[in-house]
N, C-alpha and C positions, 0 to 999 in steps of 0.2 A: 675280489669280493672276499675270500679265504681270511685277508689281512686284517677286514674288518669281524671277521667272525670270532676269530681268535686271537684274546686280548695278549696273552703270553703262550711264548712256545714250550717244549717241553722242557727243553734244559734249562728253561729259564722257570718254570711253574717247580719242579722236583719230582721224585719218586712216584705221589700219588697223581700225576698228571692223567696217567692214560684210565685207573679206575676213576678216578673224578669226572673225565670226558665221557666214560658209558656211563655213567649216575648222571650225568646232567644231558643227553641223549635220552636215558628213558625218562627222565622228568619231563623234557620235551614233547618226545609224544605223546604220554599220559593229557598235556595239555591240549596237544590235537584233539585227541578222542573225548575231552571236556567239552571242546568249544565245539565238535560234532556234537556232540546231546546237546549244548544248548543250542543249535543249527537247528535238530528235531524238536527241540522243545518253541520254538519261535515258529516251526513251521507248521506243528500242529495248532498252537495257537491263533496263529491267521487265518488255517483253514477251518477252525470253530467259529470263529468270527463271521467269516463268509458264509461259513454254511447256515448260522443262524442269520444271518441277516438274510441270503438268499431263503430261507423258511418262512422269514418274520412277511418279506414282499409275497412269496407264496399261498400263505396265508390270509392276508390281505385280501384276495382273491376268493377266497373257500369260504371266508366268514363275513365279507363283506366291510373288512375292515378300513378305514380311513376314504368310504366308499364314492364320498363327493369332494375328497381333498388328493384327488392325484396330484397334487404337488408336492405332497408329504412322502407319495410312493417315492415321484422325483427325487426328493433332497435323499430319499433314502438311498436311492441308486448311488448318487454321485456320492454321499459317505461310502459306497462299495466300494467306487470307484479309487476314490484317494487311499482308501484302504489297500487296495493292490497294488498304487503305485507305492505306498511305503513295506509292503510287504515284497516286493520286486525289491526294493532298495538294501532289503534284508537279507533277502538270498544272496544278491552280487556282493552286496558287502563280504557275506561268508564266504564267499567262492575268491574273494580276491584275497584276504587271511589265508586260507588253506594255499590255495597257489603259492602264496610268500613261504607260507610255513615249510612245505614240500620241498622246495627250495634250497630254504637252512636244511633239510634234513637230507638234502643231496648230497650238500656240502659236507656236514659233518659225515658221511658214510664214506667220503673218501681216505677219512683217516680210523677206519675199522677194518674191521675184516672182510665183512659182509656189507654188503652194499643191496640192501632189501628190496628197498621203497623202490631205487633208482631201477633197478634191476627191473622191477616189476613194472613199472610207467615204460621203460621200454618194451618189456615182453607187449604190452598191452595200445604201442606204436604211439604212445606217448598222449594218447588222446583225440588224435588225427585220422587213425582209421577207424571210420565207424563201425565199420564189422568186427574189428576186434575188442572196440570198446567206447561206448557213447557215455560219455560223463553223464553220471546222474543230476549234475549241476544245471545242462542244458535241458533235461527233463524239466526239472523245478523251476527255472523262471519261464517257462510256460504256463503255471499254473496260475500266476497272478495274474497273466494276459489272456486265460481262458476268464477268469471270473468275470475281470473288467471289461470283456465283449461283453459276455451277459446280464452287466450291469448295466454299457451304456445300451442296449437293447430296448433293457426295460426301462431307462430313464429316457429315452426320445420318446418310447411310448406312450410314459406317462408326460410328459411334456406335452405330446399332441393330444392327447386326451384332456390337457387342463384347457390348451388354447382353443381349443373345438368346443 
């Protein structure tokens, strides 16, 4: 895997090899901790999403809204619903990017000094013992599968409520 990370070795790159490998090392993670903010920024936006639409069905309720068209609640549900399977699809997508990413940045640690990241996913059992450390990733794609219970909940409800 090394062979494909590193286009040229050093004697073959020149002098600036090993400062050009930490500049393009920290360029790399800079880009991690990019694609974490937009990881946070796509996750807050799905859970605005849901929380207004869980509000909008809420409401419905309080004010008597769409009060003889529970099938509108319905469609509204199942718009939840696909809503959280592409917000599911969003999380894993990020969680399979970082894995990859983590990865190269194993790799490239093996030709520094310090070897951080690796160092650290070990201390922390690599993600395996949960007592030492439950990925925040397996918290989060729970979140899509909490909403979408409680969309299809209220969308058999409103279903029965329409065919009643």
């Amino acid at each position: 895997m090394t062979d494909d990370l590193f286009s040229k070795s050093e004697k073959d790159y020149g002098d600036k090899y090993k400062d050009h490998l930490f500049e393009q090392y920290k360029l790399y993670i800079e880009s991690i901790e990019k694609t974490s903010d937009r990881r946070q920024q796509a996750n807050n936006y799905f859970l605005t999403i849901n929380t207004a639409l869980i509000s909008l069905i809420g409401l419905s309720f309080q004010f008597k809204i769409f009060e003889n068209v529970n099938w509108i609640k319905a469609l509204l549900a199942i718009v939840g619903i696909i809503i959280c399977v592409i917000f599911w699809f969003f999380i894993r997508s990020y969680k399979q990017l970082n894995t990859g990413r983590f990865k190269v940045i194993h790799e490239i640690e093996n030709f520094l000094p310090l070897s951080l990241y690796k160092y650290e996913w070990e201390i922390l059992g690599r993600g395996e013992d949960k007592s030492r450390y439950y990925p925040f990733s397996h918290i989060e794609l729970l979140i899509p599968w909490i909403f979408g219970l409680i969309y299809t909940i209220l969308g058999i409800y409103f279903i029965v409520l329409t065919l009643s």
